[in-house]
PASEBA-1860 file (N, C-alpha, C; in nm, 3 decimals):
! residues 129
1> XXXXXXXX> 7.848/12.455/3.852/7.727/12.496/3.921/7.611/12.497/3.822 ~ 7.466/12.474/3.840/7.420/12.450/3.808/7.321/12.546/3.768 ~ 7.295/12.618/3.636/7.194/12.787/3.658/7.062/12.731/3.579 ~ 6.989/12.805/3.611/6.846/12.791/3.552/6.824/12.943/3.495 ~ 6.780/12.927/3.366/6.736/13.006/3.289/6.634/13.100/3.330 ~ 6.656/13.250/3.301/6.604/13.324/3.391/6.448/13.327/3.377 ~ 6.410/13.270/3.286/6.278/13.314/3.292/6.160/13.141/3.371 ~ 6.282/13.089/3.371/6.234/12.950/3.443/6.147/12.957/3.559
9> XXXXXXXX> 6.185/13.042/3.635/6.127/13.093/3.779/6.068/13.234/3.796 ~ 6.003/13.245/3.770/5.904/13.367/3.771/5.853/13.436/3.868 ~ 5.885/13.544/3.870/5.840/13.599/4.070/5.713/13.576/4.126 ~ 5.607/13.484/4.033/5.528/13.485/4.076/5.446/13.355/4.110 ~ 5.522/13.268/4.067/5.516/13.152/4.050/5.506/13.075/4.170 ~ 5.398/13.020/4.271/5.448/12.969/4.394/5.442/12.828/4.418 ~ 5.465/12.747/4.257/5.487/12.600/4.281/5.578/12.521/4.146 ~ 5.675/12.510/4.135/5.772/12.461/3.999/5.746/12.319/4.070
17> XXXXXXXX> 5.683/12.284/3.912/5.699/12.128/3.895/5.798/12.093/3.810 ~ 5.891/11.991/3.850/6.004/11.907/3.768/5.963/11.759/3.725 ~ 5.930/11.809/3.567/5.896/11.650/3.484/6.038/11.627/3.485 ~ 6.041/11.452/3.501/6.137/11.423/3.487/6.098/11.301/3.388 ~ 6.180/11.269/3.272/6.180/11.196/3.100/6.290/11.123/3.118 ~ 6.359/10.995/3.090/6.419/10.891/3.012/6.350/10.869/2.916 ~ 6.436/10.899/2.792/6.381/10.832/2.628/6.510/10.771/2.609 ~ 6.452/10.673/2.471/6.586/10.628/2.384/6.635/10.756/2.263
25> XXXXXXXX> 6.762/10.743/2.306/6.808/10.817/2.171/6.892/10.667/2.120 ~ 6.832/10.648/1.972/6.877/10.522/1.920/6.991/10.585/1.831 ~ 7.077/10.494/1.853/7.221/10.490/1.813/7.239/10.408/1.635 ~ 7.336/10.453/1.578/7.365/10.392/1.462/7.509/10.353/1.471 ~ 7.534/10.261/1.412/7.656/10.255/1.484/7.714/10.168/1.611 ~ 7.851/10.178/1.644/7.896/10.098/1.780/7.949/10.220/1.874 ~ 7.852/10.303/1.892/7.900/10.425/1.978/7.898/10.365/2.148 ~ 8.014/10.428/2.226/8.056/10.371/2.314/7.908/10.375/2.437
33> XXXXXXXX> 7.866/10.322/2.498/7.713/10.309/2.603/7.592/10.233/2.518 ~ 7.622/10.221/2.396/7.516/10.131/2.354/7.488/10.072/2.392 ~ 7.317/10.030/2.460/7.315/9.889/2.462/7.169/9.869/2.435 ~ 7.118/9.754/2.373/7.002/9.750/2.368/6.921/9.712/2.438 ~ 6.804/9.789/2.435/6.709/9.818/2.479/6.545/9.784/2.465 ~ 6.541/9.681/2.486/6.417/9.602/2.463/6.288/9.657/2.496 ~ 6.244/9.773/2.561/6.132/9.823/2.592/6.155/9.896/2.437 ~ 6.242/9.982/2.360/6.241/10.079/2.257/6.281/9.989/2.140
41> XXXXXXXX> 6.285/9.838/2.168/6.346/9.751/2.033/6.466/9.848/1.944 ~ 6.579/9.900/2.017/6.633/9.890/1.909/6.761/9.902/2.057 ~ 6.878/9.987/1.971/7.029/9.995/2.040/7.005/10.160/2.085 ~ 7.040/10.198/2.181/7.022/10.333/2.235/7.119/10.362/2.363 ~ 7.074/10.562/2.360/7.214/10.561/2.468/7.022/10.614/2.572 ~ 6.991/10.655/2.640/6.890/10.667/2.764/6.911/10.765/2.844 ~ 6.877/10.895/2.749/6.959/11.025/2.838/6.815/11.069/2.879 ~ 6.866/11.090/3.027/6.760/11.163/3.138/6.747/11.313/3.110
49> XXXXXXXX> 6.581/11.341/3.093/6.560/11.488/3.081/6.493/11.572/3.233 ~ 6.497/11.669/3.265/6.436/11.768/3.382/6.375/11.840/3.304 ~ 6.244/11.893/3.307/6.213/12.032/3.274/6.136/12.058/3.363 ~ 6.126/12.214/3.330/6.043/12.309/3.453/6.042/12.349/3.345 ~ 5.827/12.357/3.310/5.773/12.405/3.204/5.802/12.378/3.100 ~ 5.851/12.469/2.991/5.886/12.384/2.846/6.032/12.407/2.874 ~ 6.128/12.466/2.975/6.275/12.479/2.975/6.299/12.374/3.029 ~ 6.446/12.280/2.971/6.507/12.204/2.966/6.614/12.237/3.065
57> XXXXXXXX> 6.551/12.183/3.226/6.684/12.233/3.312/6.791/12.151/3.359 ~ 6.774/12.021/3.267/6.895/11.947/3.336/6.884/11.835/3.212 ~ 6.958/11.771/3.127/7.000/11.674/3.061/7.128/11.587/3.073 ~ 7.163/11.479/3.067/7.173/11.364/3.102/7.240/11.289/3.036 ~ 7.329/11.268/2.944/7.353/11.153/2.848/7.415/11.015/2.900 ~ 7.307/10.931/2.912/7.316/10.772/2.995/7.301/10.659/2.916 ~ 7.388/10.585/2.928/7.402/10.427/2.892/7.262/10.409/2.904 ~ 7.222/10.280/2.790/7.107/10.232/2.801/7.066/10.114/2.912
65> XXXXXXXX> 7.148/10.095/2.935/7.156/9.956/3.081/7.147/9.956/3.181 ~ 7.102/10.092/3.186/7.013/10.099/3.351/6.865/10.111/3.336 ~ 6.870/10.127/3.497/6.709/10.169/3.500/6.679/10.298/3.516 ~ 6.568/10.352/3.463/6.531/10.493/3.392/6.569/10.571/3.523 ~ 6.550/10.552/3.659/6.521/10.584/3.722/6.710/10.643/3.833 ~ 6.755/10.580/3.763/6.904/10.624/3.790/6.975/10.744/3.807 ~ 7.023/10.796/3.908/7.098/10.934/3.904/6.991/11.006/3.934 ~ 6.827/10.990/3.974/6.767/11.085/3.994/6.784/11.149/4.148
73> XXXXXXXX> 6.812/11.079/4.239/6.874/11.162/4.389/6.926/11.255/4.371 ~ 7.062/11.217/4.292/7.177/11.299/4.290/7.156/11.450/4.226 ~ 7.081/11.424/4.112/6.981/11.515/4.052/6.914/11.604/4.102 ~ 6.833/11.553/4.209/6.734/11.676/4.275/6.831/11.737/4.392 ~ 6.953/11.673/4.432/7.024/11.736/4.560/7.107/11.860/4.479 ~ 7.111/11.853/4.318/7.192/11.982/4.283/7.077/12.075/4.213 ~ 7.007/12.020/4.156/6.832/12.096/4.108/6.790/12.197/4.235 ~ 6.717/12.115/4.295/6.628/12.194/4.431/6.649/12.293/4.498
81> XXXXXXXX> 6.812/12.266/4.545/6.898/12.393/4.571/6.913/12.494/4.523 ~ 6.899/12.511/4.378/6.882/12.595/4.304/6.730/12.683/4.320 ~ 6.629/12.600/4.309/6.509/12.641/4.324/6.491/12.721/4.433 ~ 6.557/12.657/4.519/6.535/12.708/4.645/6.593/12.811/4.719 ~ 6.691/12.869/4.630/6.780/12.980/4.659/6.704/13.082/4.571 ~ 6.647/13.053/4.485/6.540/13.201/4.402/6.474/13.178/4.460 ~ 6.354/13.102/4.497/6.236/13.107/4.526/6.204/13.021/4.703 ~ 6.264/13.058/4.799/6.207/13.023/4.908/6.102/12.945/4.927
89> XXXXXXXX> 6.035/12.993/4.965/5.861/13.030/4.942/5.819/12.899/4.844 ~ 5.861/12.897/4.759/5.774/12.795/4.658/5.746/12.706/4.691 ~ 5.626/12.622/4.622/5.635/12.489/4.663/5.654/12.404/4.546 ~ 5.779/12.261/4.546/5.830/12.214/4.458/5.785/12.081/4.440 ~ 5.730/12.036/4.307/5.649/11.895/4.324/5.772/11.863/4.223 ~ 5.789/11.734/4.185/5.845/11.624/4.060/5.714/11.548/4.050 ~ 5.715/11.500/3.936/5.592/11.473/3.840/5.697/11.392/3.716 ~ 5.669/11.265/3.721/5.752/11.135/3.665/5.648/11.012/3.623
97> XXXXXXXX> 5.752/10.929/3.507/5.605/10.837/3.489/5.637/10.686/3.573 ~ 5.605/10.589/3.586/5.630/10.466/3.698/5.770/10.401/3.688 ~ 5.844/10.450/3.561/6.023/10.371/3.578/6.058/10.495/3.697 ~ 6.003/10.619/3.735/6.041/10.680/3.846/6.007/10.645/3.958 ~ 5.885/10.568/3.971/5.809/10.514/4.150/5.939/10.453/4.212 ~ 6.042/10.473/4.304/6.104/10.400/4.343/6.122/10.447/4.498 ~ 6.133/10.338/4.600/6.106/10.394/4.732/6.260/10.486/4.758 ~ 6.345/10.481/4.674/6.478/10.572/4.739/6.444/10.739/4.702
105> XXXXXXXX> 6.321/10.755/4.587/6.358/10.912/4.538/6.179/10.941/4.629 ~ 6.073/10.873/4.709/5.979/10.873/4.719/6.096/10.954/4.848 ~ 6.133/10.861/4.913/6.198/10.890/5.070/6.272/11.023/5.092 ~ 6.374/11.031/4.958/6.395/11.152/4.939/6.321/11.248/4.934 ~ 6.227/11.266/4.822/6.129/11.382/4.843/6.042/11.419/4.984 ~ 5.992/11.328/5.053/5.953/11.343/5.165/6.064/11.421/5.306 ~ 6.162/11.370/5.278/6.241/11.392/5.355/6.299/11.564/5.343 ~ 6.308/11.585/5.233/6.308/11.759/5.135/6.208/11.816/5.155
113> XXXXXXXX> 6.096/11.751/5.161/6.002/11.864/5.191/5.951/11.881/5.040 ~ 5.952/11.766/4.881/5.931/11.796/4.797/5.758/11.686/4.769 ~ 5.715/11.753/4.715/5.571/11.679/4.704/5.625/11.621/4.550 ~ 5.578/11.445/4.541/5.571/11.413/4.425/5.429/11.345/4.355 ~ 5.434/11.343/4.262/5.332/11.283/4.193/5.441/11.181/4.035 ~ 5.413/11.005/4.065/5.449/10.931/4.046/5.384/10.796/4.006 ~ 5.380/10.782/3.859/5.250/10.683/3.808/5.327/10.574/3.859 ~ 5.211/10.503/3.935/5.223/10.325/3.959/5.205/10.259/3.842
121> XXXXXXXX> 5.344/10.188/3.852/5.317/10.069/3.719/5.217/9.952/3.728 ~ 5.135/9.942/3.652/5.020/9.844/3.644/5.077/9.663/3.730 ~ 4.976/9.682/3.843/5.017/9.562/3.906/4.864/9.519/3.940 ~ 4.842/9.349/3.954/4.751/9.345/3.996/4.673/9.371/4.081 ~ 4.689/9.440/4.229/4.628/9.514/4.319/4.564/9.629/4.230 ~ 4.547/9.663/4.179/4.519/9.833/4.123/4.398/9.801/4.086 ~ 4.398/9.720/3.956/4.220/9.692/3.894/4.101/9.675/4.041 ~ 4.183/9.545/4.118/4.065/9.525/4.192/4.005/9.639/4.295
129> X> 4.119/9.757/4.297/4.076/9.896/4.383/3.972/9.994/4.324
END
């Protein structure tokens, strides 16, 4: 089960935002999930971070050969629940950078009742707007 640190949620608090992070942790070595990783030029494993505020509520340790954006459903269906059993009432945004824009976790949040905010990756429609 999944606990959040008590001071994570604050009685007074009536909106927890969840950043959600993929970095490289670069590898030395032939450690087993290596793989390289051409956006970070080097060999790395791509462990997914959660925080709410500066607490670290969910980490991740992931093969580098996906996309950043992997396991995040599954993620907010054991996260949110949590949130949502302290804090009713709140209102819960995710806040991610564009390897997160993907229409399966957009659909999800809508469908939860979770507001997101989600950078579009630079495409040509955007400048001319």
């Amino acid at each position: 089960m999944l606990k959040l640190a008590a001071g994570t949620l604050r009685r007074n608090r009536r909106e927890v935002i969840i950043d959600l992070d993929a970095t490289a942790d670069p590898v030395h070595g032939r450690q087993e999930g290596r793989f390289f990783h051409g956006c970070h030029d080097c060999y790395c494993h791509l462990p997914l971070f959660a925080f709410i505020g500066e607490t670290v509520a969910w980490a991740q340790l992931r093969r580098a050969d996906i996309d950043a954006s992997e396991g995040i459903v599954p993620l907010l269906e054991k996260l949110v629940p949590v949130i949502r059993r302290r804090r009713p009432k709140t209102r819960i945004l995710i806040r991610a950078d564009s390897g997160f824009c993907r229409e399966e976790i957009m659909a999800w949040c809508e469908t939860h009742h979770i507001g997101h905010i989600l950078r579009l990756a630079r495409n040509p429609r955007l400048p001319a707007n």
